[in-house]
Each structure stands twice: as structure tokens, then as C-alpha cells.
BAFI-665030 format. One line per field, with one value per residue: residue number from 1; residue in three letters; y, x, z of N, C-alpha, C in turn. Coordinates in steps of 0.2 Angstrom, whole numbers, plus 5000, padded with zeros to 4 digits. Each point is the difference from the previous one (the first is absolute). Example, Ala and Ser with C-alpha at 12.3 -4.5 7.8 and 13.67 -1.06 7.14 Angstrom:
# residues 2
resi = 1,2
resn = ALA,SER
nyy = 4972,5005
nxx = 5066,4998
nzz = 5039,4996
cayy = 5006,5006
caxx = 4996,5004
cazz = 5000,5001
cyy = 5006,5005
cxx = 5004,4996
czz = 5000,5003
# end
This chain:
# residues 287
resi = 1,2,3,4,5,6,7,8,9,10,11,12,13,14,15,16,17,18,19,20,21,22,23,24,25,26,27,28,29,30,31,32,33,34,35,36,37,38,39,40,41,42,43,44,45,46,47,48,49,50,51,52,53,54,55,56,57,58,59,60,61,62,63,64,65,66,67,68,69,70,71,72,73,74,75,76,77,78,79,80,81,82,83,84,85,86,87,88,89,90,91,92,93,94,95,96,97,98,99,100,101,102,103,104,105,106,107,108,109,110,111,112,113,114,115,116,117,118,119,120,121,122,123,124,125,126,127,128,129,130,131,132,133,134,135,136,137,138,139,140,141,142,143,144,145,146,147,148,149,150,151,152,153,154,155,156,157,158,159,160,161,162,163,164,165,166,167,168,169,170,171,172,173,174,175,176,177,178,179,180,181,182,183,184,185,186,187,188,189,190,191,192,193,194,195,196,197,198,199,200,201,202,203,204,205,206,207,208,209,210,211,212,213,214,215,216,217,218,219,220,221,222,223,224,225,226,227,228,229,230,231,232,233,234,235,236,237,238,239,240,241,242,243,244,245,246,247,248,249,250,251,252,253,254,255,256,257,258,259,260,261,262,263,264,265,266,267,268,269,270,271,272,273,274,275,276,277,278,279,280,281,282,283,284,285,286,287
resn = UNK,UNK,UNK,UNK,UNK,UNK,UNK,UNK,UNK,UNK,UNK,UNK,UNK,UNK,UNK,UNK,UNK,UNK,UNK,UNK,UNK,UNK,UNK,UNK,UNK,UNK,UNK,UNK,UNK,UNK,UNK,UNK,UNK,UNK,UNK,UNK,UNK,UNK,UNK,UNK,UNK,UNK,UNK,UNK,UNK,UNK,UNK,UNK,UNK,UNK,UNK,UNK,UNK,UNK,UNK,UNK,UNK,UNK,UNK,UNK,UNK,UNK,UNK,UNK,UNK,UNK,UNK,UNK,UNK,UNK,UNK,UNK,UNK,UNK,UNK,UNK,UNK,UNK,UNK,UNK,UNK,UNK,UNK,UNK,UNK,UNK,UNK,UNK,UNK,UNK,UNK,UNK,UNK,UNK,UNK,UNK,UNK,UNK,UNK,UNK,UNK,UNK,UNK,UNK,UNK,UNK,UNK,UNK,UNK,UNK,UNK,UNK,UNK,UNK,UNK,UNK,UNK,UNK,UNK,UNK,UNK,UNK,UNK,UNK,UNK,UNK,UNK,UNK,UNK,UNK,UNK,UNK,UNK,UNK,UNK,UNK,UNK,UNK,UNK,UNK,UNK,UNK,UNK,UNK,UNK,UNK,UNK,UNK,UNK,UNK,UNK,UNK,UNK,UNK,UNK,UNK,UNK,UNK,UNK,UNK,UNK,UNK,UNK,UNK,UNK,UNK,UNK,UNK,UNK,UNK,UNK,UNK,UNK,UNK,UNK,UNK,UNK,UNK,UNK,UNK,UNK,UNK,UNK,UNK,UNK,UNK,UNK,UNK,UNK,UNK,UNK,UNK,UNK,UNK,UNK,UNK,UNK,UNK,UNK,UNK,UNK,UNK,UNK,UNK,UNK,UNK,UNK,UNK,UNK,UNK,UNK,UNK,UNK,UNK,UNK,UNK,UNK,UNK,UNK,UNK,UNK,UNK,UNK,UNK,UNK,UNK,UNK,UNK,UNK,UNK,UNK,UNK,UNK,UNK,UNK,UNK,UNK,UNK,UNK,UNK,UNK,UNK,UNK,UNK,UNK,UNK,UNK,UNK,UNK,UNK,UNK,UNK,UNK,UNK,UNK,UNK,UNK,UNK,UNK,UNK,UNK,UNK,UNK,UNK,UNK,UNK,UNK,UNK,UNK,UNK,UNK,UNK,UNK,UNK,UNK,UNK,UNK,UNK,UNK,UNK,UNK,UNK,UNK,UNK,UNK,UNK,UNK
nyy = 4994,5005,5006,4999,5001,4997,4997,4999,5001,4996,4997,5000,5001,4993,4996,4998,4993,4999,4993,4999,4998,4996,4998,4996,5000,4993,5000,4997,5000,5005,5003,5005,4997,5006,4999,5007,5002,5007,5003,5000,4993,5000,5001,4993,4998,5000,4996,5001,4999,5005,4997,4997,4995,4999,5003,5005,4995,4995,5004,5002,4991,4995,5004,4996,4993,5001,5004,4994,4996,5005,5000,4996,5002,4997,4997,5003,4998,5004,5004,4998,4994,5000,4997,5002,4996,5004,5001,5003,4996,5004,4998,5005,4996,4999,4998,4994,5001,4994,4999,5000,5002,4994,5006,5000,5004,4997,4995,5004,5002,4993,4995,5007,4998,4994,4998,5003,4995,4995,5007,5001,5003,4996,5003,4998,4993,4999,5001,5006,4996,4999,4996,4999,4996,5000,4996,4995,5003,5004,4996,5004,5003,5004,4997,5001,4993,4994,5000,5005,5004,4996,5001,5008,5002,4994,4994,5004,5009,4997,5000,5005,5002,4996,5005,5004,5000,5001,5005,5005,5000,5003,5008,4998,4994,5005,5002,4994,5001,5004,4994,4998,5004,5000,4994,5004,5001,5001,4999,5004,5001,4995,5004,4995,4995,4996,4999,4998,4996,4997,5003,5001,4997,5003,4995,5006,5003,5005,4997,5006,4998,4996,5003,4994,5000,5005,4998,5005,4999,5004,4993,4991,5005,4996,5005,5005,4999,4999,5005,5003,4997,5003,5004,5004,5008,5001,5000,4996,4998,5002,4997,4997,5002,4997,4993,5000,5001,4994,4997,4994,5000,5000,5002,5003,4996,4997,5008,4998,4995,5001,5000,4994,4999,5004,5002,4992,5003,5005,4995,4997,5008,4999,4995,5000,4993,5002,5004,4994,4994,5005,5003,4994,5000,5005,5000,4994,5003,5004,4994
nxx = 5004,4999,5006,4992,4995,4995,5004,5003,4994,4998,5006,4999,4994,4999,5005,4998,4999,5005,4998,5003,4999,4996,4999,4996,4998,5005,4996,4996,4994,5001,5006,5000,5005,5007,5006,5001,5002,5003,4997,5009,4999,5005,4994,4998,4995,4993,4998,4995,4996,4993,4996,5003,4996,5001,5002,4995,4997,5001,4999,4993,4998,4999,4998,4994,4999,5005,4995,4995,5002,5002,4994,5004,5004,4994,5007,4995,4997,5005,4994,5000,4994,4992,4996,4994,4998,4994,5003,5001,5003,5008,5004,5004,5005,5002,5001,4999,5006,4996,5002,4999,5007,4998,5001,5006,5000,4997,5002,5004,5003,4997,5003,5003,5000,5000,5007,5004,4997,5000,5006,4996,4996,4994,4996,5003,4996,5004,4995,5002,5006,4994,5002,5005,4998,5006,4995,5000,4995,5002,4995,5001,5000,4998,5004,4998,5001,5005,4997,4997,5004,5004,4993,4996,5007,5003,4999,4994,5000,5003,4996,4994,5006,5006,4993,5000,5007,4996,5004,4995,4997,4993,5003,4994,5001,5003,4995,4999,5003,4991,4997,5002,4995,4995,5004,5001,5007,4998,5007,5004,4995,5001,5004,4999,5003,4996,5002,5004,5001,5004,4995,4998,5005,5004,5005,5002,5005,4997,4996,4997,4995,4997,4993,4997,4995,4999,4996,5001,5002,4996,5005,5001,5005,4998,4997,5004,5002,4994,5001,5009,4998,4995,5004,5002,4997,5002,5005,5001,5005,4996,4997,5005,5002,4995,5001,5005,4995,4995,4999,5001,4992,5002,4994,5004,5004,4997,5000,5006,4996,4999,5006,5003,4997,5001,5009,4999,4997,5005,5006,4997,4998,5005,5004,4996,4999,5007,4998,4996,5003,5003,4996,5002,5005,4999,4996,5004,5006,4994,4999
nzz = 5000,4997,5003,5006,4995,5002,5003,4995,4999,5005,4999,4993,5001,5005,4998,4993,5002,4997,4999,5004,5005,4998,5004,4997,5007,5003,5003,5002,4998,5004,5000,4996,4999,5001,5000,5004,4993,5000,4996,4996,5002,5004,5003,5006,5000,5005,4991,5005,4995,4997,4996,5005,5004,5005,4996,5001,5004,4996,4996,5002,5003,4994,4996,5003,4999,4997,5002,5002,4997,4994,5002,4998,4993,4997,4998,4996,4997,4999,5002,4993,4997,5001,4999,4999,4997,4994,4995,5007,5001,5003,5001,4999,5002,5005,4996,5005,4999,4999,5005,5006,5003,5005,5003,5004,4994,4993,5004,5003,4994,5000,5005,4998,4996,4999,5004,4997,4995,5003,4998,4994,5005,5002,5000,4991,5000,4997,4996,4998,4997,4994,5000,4997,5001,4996,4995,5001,5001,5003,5003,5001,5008,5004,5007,5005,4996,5000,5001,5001,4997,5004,5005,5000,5002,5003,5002,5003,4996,5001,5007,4997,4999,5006,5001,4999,5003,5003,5005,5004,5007,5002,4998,5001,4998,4998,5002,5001,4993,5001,5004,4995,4995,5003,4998,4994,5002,5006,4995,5003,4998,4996,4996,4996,4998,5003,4998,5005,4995,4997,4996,5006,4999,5000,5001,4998,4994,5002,4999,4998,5004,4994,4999,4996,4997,5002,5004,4997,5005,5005,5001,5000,5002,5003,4999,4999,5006,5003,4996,5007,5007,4996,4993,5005,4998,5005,5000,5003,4998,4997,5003,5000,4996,4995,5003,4997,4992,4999,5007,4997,5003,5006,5003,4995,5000,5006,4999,4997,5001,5007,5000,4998,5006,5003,5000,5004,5004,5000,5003,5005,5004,5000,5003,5005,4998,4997,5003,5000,4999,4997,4999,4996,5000,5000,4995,4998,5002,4995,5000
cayy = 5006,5006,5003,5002,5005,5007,5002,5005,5011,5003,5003,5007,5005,5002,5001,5003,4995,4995,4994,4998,4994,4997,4991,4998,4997,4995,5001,4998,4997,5008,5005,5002,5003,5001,5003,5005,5008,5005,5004,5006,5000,4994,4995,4994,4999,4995,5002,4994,4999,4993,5001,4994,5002,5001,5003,5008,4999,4997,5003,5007,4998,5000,5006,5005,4996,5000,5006,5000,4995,5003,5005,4994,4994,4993,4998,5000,5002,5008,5002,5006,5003,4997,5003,4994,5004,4992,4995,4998,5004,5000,5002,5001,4999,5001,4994,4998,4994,4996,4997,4994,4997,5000,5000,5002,5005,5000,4997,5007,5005,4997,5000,5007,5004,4996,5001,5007,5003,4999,5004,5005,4996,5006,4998,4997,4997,5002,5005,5005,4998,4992,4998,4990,4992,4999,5004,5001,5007,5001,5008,5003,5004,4998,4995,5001,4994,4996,4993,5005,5000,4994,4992,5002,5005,4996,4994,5001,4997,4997,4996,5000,5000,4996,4993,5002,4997,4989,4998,4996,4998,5008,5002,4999,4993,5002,5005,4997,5004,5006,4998,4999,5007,5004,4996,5004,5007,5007,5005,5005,5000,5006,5000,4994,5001,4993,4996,5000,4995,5000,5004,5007,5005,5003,5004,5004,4996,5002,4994,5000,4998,5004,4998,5002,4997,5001,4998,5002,5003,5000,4995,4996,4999,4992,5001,5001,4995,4994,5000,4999,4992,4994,4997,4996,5002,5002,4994,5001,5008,5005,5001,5001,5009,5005,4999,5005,5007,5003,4993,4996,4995,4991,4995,5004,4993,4999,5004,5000,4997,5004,5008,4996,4998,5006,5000,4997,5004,5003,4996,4996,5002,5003,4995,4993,4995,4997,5001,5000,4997,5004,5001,4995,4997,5007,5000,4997,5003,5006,4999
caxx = 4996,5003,4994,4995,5002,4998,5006,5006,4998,4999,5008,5003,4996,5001,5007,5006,5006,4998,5003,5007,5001,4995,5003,4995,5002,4995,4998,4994,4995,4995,5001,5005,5008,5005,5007,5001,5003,4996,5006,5004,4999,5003,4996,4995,4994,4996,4992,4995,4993,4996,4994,4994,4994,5002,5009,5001,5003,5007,5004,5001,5001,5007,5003,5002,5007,5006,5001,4999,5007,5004,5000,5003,5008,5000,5004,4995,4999,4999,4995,5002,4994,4997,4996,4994,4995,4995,5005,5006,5005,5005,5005,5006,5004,5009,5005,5007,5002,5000,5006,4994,5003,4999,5007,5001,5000,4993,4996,5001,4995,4994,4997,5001,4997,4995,4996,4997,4994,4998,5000,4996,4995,4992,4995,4992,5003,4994,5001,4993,4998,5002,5006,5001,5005,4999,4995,4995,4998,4998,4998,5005,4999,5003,4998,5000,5002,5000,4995,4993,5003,5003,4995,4998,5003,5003,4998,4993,5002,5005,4994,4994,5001,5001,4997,4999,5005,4997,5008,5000,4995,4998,5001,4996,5002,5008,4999,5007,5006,5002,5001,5009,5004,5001,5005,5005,5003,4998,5001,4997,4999,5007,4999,4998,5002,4996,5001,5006,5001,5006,5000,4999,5006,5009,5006,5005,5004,5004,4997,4997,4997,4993,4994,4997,4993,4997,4994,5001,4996,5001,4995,5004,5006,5000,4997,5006,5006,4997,4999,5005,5000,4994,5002,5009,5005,5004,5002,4998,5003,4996,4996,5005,5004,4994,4998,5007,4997,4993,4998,4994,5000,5000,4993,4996,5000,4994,4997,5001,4997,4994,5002,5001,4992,4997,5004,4997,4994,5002,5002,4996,4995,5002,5003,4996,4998,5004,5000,4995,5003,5004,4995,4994,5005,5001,4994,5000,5006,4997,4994
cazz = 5000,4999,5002,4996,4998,5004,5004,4998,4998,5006,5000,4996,5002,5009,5004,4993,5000,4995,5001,4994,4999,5007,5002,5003,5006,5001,5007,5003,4998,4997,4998,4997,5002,4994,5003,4991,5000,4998,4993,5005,5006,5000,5007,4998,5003,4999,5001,5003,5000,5002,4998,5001,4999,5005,4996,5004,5007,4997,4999,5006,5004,5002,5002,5008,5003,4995,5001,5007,4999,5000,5004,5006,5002,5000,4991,4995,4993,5000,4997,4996,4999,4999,4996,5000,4996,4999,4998,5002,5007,4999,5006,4998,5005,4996,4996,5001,4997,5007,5001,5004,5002,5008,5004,5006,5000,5000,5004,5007,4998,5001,5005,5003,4994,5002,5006,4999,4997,5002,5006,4997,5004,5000,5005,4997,4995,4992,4995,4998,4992,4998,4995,4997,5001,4993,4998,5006,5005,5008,5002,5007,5004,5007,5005,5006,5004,4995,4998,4996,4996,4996,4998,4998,4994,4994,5000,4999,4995,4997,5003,4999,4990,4998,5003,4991,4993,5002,5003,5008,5003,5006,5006,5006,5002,5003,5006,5005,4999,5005,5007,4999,5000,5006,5004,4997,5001,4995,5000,4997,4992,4997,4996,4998,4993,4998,4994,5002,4996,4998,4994,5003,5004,4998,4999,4993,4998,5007,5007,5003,4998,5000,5001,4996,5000,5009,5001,5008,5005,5006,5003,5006,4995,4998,4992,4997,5000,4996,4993,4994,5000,4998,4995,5002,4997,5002,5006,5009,5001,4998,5008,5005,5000,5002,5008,5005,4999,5004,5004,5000,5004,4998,4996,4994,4997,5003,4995,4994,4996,4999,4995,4995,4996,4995,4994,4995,4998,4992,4993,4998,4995,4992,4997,5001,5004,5000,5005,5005,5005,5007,5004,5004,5004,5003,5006,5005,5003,5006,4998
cyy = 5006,5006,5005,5010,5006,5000,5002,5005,5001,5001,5005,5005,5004,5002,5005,4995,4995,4995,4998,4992,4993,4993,4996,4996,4995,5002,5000,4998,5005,5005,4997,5002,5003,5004,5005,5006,5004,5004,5007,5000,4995,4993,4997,5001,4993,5002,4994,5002,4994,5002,4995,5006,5005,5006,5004,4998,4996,5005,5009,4998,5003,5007,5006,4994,5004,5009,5001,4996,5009,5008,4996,5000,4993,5001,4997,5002,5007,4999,5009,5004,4992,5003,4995,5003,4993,4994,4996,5004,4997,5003,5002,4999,5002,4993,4996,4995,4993,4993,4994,4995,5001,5000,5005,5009,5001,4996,5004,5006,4998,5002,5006,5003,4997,5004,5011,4999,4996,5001,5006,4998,5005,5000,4995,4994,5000,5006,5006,4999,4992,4999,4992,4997,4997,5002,5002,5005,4998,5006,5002,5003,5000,4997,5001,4994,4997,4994,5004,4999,4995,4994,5006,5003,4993,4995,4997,5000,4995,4990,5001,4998,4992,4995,5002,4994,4991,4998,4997,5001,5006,5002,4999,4997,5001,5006,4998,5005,5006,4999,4998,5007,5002,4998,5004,5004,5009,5005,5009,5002,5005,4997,4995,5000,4998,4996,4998,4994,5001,5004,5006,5006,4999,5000,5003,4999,5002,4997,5005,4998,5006,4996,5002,4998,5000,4998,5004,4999,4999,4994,4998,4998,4992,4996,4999,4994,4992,4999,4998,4993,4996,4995,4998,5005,5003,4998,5003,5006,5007,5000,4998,5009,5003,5002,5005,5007,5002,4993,4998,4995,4993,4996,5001,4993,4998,5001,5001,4997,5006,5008,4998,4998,5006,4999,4993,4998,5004,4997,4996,5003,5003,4995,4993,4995,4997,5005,4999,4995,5004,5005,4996,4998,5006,5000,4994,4998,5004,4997,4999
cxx = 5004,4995,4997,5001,4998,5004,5005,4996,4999,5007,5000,4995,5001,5006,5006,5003,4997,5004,5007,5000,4997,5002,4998,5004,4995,4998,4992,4996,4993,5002,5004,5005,5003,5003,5000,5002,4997,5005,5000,5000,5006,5000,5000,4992,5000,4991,4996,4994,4996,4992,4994,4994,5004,5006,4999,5001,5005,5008,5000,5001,5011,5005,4999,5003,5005,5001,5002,5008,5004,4999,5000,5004,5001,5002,4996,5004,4997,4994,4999,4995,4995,4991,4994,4994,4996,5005,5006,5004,5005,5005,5008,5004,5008,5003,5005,5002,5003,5007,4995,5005,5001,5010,4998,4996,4992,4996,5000,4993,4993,4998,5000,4991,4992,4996,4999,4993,4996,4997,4997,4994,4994,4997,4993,5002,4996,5006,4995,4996,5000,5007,4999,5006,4999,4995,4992,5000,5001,4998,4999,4996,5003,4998,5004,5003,5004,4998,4995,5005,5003,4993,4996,5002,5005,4998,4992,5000,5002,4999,4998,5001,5000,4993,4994,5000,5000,5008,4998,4993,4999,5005,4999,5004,5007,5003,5005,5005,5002,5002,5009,5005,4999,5005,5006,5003,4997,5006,4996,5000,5007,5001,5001,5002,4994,5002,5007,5003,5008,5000,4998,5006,5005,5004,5005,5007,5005,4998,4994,4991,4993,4995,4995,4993,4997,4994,4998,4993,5004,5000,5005,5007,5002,4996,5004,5005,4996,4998,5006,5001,4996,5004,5007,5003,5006,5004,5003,5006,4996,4996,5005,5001,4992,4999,5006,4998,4995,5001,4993,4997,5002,4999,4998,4998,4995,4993,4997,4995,4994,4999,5001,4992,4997,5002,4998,4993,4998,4999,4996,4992,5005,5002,4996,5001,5008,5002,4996,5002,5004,4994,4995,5005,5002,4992,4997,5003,4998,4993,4998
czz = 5000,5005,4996,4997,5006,5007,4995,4998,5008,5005,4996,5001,5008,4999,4994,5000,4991,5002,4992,5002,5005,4997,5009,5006,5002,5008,5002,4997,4999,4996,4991,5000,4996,5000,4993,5003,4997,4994,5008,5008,5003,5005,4995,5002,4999,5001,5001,4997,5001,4998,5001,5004,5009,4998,5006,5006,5001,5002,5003,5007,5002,4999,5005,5005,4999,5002,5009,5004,5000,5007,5009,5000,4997,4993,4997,4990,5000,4995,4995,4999,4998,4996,5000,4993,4999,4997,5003,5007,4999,5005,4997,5004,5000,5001,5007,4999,5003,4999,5004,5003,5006,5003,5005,4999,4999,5005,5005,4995,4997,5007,5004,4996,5004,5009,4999,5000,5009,5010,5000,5004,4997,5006,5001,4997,4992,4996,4997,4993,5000,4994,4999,5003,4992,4997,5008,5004,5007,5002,5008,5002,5005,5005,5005,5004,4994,4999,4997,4994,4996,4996,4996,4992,4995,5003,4998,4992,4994,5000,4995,4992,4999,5003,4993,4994,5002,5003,5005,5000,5000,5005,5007,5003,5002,5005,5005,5000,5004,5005,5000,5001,5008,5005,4999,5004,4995,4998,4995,4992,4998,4990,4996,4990,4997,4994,4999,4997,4999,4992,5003,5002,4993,5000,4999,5002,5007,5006,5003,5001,5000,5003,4993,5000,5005,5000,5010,5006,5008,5003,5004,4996,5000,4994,4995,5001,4998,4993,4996,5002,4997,4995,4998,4997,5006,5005,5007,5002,4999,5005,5005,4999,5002,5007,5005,5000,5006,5000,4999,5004,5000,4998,4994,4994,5000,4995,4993,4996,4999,4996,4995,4993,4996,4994,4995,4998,4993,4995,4999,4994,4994,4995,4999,5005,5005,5007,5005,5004,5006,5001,5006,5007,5005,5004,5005,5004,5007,5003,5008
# end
């Protein structure tokens, strides 16, 4: 695919930029990707669209992640400019160029970068806007508890698609689960990647690490550290350094399945049936 015409007139219109040169980047499964330059300009970019039926919150979601990341401190993908209309949205990024190789330098500046963002506290748990976890919507508000928030705002949900989707039984019948959360340490809601998979972060050629693909919100930062152990991308040194940064409970192990189920919850309503076993095993775990 080539990109669409009405982002290159909406770069030369909004911004005076013409594209000299675009080449498509392999990464996720929503977005359109593409590392490019600009005539007279000597950067790199990187353009993300997207026209499916969800593009506007797709893609404004993530640009106030990404604006919120840089009015923190948290090493994000400079944000240039982004743009929405009936035909499309689109995010202009600055270009980095990734290296992804685990050493003593980027696993310190992961784990630094990581516990920053996760020292960011609210008063609330939640978010003011809905956004997505890949294509699927979440949709947010605030909560005063985290079990309102975690069984209301992601698990109920995601319940209900896959009870939809002939995956499991009625919500009803799974209620238990709150009674699990209420056994939970409550830390204080602090800022969260949500979608913290081993294709979500960066490393550049100088080690240092980024955070890309936010799915942000206020929640239980073991959210985060249970998504990077769901799929094996990272290994135990990375939460050894995370933990030197900001201590994690002991118990946090203990946990994981149940932060875990959301995230295969996703997959299971995105991808299908081949994650249902490990749903079924998770909830009878908690059962």
C-alpha cells in the first residue's frame, strides 16, 4: 500500500512538508506504518495511519498518550503533528532508529524509563477519554477503587464481547473474579503503558529506551509488568533492574494471571479461539 493521497495534501497543506521518500515499516496489526522523509528537510520521520472504522480514536487516543508521555519526561516518539478527518487519521512522528539489543545500558534505561512513568500517581483510577487496546475500544472513566475500575472499565467488558462471540459463558457466572480482586494490594493508581508487550518499547542505537504504542491509563502498575511476562518477551533481568528502580511486591507473581486475563481476553476477542484455553485456565485458577 502506498500512502493515501489525502495525507500527503494534508502534510503539504497543514505543515509545507512534501514527501521525498516513504518505505513501509513492519509493526502491529492496526496501524499503517512508514519510515519517510521530507524534500529540504534532513530528519527521518515516522507516519502511522489508519482508516478503519475506529482511525479518530485510534489514533487522537494516542496522541494525547504520546503528548502526556512527553509533558512527564517519559522517552516517547517526539510527536510533530497529527490530524483526523472523514477519510482518515494520521500521526507524524520523529523517526528512531532501533538497535533492540538487551545490555547493561538499555536494560538500566528501560527500567529507569519504566518506573518514571509509573511514579506518576492520580487520585483516580481510570481515564478522561476512551482509547484502544489494538483495534478494540476502552472505554474509561474514573474510579474511586480498583476493582470498580479493573472488573467495570477492562475485564466486564471484554467478558461481555467474548460472551458475544459464543467464547465463554455470561458474565454473571464470573463475578467470583471481584471477590479475587478485593484480596489485591491496593497500590495507588499511577501511570500505566497498558499494552506493554515486547513490540511496545525501543531501543536506539545509543541504548536508550523508548515507550511506543501507549494504551494509557491510571491503573495497578502490575498491569504493566504482567503483560511484559505474559509472552516471554523479556527476560528476568529487566524486572530484576525494574525492581532496584521502584520495588515490587513479593507477591506480585501470585497476580499475574489475573492481569494477565484481560490482555488474553483481547486476544482472544481479536484473534480468536486459540486463546481460549489460557483463558479457561486463568479463570479457574481464580475460581
Amino acid at each position: 500500500m502506498s500512502i493515501p493521497s489525502f495525507i500527503e495534501e494534508g502534510l503539504n497543506n497543514n505543515l509545507g512538508l512534501r514527501i521525498s521518500t516513504a518505505q513501509s515499516v513492519y509493526g502491529g496489526d492496526v496501524n499503517h506504518n512508514y519510515r519517510i522523509t521530507f524534500l529540504d528537510d534532513p530528519e527521518v520521520y515516522f507516519l502511522k495511519f489508519n482508516f478503519t472504522e475506529r482511525h479518530q480514536i485510534i489514533i487522537e487516543s494516542e496522541a494525547k498518550a504520546l503528548q502526556l508521555f512527553h509533558d512527564h519526561g517519559i522517552r516517547s516518539p517526539r510527536l510533530f503533528s497529527h490530524n483526523s478527518d472523514e477519510l482518515g487519521s494520521y500521526l507524524l512522528l520523529h523517526y528512531i532508529c532501533p538497535d533492540k539489543q538487551w545490555n547493561s545500558s538499555s536494560v538500566e534505561s528501560f527500567a529507569k524509563l519504566l518506573a518514571t512513568a509509573h511514579s506518576i500517581q492520580h487520585t483516580h483510577y481510570g481515564l478522561s477519554y476512551n482509547n484502544c487496546i489494538g483495534s478494540l475500544e476502552q472505554v474509561n472513566g474514573w474510579y474511586e477503587s480498583f476493582v470498580e475500575y479493573y472488573w467495570l472499565s477492562r475485564l466486564l467488558p471484554q467478558l461481555k464481547l467474548a460472551f458475544s462471540n459464543n467464547y465463554l459463558e455470561s458474565p454473571r457466572s464470573l463475578e467470583y473474579l471481584i471477590r479475587r480482586l478485593e484480596d489485591f494490594p491496593c497500590d495507588s493508581p499511577c501511570l500505566c503503558h497498558g499494552d506493554l508487550w515486547s513490540g511496545n518499547y525501543l531501543i536506539d542505537t545509543s541504548n536508550k529506551a523508548y515507550l511506543i504504542d501507549p494504551s494509557i491509563s491510571y491503573g495497578h502498575r502490575e498491569m504493566d509488568l504482567a503483560m511484559m511476562d505474559l509472552f516471554g518477551g523479556f527476560p528476568e533481568y529487566v524486572f530484576k533492574a525494574y525492581d532496584s528502580e521502584l520495588p515490587i511486591h513479593r507477591s506480585w507473581k501470585e497476580r499475574t494471571g489475573m492481569f494477565q486475563l484481560y490482555y488474553l481476553l483481547v486476544h482472544l476477542n481479536l484473534f480468536g479461539i486459540s486463546y481460549l484455553a489460557q483463558v479457561r485456565s486463568i479463570l479457574r485458577k481464580y475460581e
